[in-house]
C-alpha positions as YAML, in Angstrom:
chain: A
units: angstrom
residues:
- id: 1
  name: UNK
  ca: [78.18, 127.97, 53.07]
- id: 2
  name: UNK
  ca: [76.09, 130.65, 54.53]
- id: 3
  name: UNK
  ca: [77.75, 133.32, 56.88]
- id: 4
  name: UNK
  ca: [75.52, 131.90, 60.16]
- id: 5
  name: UNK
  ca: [76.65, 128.31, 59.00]
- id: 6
  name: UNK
  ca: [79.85, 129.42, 59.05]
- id: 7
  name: UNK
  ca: [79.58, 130.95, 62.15]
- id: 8
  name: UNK
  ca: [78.09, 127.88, 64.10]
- id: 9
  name: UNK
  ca: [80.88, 125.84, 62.87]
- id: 10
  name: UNK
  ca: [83.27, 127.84, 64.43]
- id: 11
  name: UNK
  ca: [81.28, 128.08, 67.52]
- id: 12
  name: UNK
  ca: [81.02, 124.10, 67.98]
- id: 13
  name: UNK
  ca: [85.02, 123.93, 67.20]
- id: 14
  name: UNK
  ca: [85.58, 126.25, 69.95]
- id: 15
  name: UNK
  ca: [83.23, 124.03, 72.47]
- id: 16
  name: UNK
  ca: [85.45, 120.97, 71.30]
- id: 17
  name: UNK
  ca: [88.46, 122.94, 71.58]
- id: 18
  name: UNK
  ca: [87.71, 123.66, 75.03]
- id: 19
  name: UNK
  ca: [86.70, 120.38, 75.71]
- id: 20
  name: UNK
  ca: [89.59, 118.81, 74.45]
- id: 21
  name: UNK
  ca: [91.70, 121.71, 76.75]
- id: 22
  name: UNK
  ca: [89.70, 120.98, 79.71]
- id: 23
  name: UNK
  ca: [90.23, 116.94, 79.14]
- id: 24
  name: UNK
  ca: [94.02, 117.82, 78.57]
- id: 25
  name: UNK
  ca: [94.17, 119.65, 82.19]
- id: 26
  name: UNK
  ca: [92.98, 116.89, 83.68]
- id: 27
  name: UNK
  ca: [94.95, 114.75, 82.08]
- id: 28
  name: UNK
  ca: [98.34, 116.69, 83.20]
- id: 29
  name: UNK
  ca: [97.08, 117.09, 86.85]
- id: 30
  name: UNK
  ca: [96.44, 113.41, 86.89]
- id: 31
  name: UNK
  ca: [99.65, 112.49, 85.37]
- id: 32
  name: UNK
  ca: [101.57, 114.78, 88.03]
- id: 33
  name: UNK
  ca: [98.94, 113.36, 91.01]
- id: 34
  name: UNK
  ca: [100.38, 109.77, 90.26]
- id: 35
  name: UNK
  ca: [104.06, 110.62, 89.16]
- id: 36
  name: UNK
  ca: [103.98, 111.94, 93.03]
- id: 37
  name: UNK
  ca: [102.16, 109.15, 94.45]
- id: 38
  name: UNK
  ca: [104.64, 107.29, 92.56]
- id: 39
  name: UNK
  ca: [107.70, 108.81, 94.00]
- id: 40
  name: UNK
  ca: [105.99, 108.04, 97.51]
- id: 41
  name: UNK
  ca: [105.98, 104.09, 96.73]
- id: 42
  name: UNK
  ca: [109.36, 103.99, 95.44]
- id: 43
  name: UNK
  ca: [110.37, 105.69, 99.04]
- id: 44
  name: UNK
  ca: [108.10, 103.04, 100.86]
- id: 45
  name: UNK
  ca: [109.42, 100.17, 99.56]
- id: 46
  name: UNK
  ca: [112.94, 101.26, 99.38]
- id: 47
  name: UNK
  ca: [112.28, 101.96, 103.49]
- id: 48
  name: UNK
  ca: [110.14, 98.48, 103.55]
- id: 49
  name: UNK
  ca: [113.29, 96.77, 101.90]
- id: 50
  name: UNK
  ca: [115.57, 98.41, 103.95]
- id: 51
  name: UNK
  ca: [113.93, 96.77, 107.10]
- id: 52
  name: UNK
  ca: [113.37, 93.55, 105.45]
- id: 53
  name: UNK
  ca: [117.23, 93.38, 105.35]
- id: 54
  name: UNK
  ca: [118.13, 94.52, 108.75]
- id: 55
  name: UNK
  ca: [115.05, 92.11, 110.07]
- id: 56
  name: UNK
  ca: [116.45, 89.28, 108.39]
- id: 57
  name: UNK
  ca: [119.91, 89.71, 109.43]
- id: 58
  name: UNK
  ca: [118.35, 89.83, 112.86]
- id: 59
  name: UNK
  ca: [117.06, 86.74, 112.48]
- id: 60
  name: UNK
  ca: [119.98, 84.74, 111.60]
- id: 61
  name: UNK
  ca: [121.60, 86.24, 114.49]
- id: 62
  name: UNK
  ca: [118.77, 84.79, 116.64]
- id: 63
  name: UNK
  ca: [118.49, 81.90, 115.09]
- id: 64
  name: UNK
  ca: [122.80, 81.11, 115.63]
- id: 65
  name: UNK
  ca: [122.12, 82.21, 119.39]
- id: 66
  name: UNK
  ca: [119.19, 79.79, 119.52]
- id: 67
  name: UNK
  ca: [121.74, 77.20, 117.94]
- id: 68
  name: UNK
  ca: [123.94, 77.61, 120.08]
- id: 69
  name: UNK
  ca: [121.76, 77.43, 123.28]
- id: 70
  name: UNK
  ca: [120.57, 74.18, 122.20]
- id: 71
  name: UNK
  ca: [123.87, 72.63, 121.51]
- id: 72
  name: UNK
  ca: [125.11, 73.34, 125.61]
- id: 73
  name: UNK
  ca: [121.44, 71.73, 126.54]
- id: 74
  name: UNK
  ca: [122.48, 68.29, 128.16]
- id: 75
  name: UNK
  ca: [121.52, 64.88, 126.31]
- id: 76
  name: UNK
  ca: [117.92, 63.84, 127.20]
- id: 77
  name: UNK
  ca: [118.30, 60.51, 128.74]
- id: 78
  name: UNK
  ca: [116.14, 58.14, 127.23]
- id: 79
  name: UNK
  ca: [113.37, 56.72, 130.13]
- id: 80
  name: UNK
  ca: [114.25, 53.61, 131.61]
- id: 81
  name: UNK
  ca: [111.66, 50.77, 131.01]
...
């Protein structure tokens, strides 16, 4: 292997070494972009599950008020013929 040869080898391991860094970078900011973004949905739904509860506990309480309400209604009388 000629001197030059040797020399252009060298130069195309640097390109894919850069390449390969370059790739890598974008590979951490990514990673760090979604572990974020990730973070963000684990608040959202802990909040959305939060008010899913306290939604659903308001419900039953209208629902036992609504009960109620209909159990003081007077009987319907049933229409003479």
């Amino acid at each position: 292997m000629t001197l030059h040869i040797f020399f252009r080898y060298i130069d195309r391991m640097e390109a894919d070494i850069s390449r390969f860094e370059e790739k890598l970078n974008n590979f951490v900011t990514l990673f760090h972009r979604l572990r974020a973004e990730n973070n963000e949905l684990r608040q959202t739904v802990a909040m959305k599950s939060d008010e899913v509860k306290r939604l659903s506990e308001k419900l039953d309480q209208t629902k036992t008020r609504v009960e109620a309400l209909i159990a003081q209604l007077p009987e319907a009388e049933s229409p003479r013929p």
